[in-house]
C-alpha positions as CSV (number, residue, x, y, z in Angstrom):
1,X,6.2,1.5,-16.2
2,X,8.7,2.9,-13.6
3,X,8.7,3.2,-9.7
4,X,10.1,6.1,-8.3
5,X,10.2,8.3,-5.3
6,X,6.9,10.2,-4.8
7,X,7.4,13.9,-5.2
8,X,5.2,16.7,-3.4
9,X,3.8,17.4,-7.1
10,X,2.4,13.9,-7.3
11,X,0.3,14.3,-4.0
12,X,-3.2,15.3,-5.5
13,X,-2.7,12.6,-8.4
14,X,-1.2,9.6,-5.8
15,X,-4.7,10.4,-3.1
16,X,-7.4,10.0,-6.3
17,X,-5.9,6.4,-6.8
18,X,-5.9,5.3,-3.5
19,X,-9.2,6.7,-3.2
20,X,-10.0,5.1,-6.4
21,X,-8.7,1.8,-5.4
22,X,-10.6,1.7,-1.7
23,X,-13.8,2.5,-3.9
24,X,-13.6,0.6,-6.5
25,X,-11.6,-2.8,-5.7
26,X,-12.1,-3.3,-2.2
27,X,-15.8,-3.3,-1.9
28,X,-15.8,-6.7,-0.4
29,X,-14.2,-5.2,2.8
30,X,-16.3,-1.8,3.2
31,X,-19.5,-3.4,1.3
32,X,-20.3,0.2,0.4
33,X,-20.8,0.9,3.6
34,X,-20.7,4.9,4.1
35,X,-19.1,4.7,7.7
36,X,-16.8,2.2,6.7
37,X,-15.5,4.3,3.4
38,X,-15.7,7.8,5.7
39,X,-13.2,6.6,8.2
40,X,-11.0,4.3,5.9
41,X,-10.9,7.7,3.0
42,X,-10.5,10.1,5.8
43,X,-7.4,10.2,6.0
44,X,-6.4,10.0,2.3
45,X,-6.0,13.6,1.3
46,X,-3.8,15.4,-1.2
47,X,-2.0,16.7,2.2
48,X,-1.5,13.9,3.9
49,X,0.0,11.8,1.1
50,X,2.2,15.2,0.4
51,X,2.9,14.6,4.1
52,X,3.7,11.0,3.7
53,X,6.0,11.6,0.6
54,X,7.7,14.1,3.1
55,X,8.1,12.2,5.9
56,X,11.5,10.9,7.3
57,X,12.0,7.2,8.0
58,X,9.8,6.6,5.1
59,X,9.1,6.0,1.6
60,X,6.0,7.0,-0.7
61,X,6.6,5.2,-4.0
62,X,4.4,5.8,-7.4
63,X,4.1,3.4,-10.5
64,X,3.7,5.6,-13.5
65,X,2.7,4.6,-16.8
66,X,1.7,6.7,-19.7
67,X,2.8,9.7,-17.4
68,X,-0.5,8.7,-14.9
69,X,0.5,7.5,-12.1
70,X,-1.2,3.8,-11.5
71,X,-0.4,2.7,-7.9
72,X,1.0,4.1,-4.5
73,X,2.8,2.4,-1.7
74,X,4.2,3.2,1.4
75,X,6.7,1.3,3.5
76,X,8.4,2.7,7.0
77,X,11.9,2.1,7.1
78,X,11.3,-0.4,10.3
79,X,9.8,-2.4,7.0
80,X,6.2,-2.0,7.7
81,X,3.9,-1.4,4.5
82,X,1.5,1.2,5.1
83,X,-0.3,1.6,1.9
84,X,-0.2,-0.8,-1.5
85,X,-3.1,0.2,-3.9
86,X,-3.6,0.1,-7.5
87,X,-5.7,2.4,-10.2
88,X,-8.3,0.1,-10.8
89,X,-7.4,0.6,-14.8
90,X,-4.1,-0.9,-13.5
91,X,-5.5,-3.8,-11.6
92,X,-4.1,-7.3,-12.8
93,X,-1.5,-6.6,-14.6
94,X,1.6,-7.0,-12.5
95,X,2.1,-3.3,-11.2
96,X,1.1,-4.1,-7.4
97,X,3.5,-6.8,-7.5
98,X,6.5,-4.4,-9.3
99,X,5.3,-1.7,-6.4
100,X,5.2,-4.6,-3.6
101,X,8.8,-6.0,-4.7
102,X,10.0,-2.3,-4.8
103,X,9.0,-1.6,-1.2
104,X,10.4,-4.5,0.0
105,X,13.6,-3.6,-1.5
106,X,13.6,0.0,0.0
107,X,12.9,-1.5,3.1
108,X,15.5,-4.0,2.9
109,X,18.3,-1.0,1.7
110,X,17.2,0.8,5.3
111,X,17.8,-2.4,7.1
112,X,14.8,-3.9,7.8
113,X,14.8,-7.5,8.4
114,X,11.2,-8.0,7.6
115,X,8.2,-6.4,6.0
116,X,4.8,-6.4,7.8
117,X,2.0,-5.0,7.3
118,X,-2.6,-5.1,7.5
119,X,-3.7,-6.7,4.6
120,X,-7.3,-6.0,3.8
121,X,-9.5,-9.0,2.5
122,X,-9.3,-8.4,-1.2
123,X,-5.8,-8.2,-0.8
124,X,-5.3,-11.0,1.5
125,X,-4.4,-13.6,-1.0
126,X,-1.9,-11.6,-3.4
127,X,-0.2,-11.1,-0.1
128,X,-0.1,-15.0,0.8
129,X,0.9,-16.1,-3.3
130,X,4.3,-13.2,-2.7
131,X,5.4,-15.0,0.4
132,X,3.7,-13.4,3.4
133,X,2.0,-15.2,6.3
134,X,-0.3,-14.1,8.5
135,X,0.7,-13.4,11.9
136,X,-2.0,-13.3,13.9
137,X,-6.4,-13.5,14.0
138,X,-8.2,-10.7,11.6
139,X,-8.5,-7.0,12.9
140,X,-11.2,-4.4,12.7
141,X,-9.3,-1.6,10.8
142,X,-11.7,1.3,9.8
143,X,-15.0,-0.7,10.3
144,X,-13.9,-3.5,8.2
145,X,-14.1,-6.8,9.8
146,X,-11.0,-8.7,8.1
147,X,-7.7,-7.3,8.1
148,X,-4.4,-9.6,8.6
149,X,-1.6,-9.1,10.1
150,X,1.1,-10.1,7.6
151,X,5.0,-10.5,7.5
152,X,8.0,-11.6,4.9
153,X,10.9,-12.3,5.6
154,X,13.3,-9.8,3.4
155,X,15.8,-10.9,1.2
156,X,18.8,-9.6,1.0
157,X,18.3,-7.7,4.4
158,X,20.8,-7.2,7.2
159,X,24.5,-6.1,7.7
């Protein structure tokens, strides 16, 4: 497996596997609720993730394997994490954590003392086993009805 820089090319293959991910493996926060998976998937198009790879003061990173790619995080350079999901044929097997590690490093490279990020349910305790409190009560993000506010402090970060 490597981690690398998202490219424009990689946009159409990057937005199946988050969509694939929200779908599949995080049914205990959108209980296959249809308004709930609209609003949370709106946003998760081919063009936006080419946007996202784009973007400046940003970074869109893939996890390929085989040639597929088989997870997709984002992290701003202010060191928040704005998406972390996994193929569900990739779930379990370290590559969240190889893509989480790699985020925080980027982050910490453009000076971020911290990461932070929303941390859905089904995520909530990979989050809290990799160092990361919660920082505050649950949110409502898309519908769902348990999203934490999370932050690590970053090694290796500062002048």
């Amino acid at each position: 497996m490597i981690i690398r820089d998202a490219t424009l090319d990689d946009a159409a293959e990057a937005c199946a596997v988050l969509r694939a991910s929200i779908i599949q493996l995080c049914t205990a926060d959108h209980h296959d609720d249809p308004d709930i998976l609209s609003r949370w998937l709106a946003n998760k198009t081919p063009e936006n993730v080419a946007a996202w790879a784009d973007a400046k003061g940003r970074s869109l990173l893939v996890a390929v394997e085989d040639g597929a790619i088989v997870a997709v995080g984002g992290v701003k350079d202010s060191g928040e994490i704005t998406v972390n999901y996994v193929a569900p044929r990739a779930r379990f097997r370290g590559v969240s954590a190889a893509l989480l590690a790699a985020l925080e490093l980027r982050a910490a490279e453009r000076g971020a003392q911290q990461a932070t990020l929303l941390s859905t349910w089904t995520a909530h305790h990979f989050y809290l086993a990799r160092g990361y409190q919660v920082t505050g009560p649950p949110q409502s993000k898309f519908g769902t009805t348990a999203s934490y506010p999370m932050a690590k402090a970053l090694a290796g970060a500062g002048p």
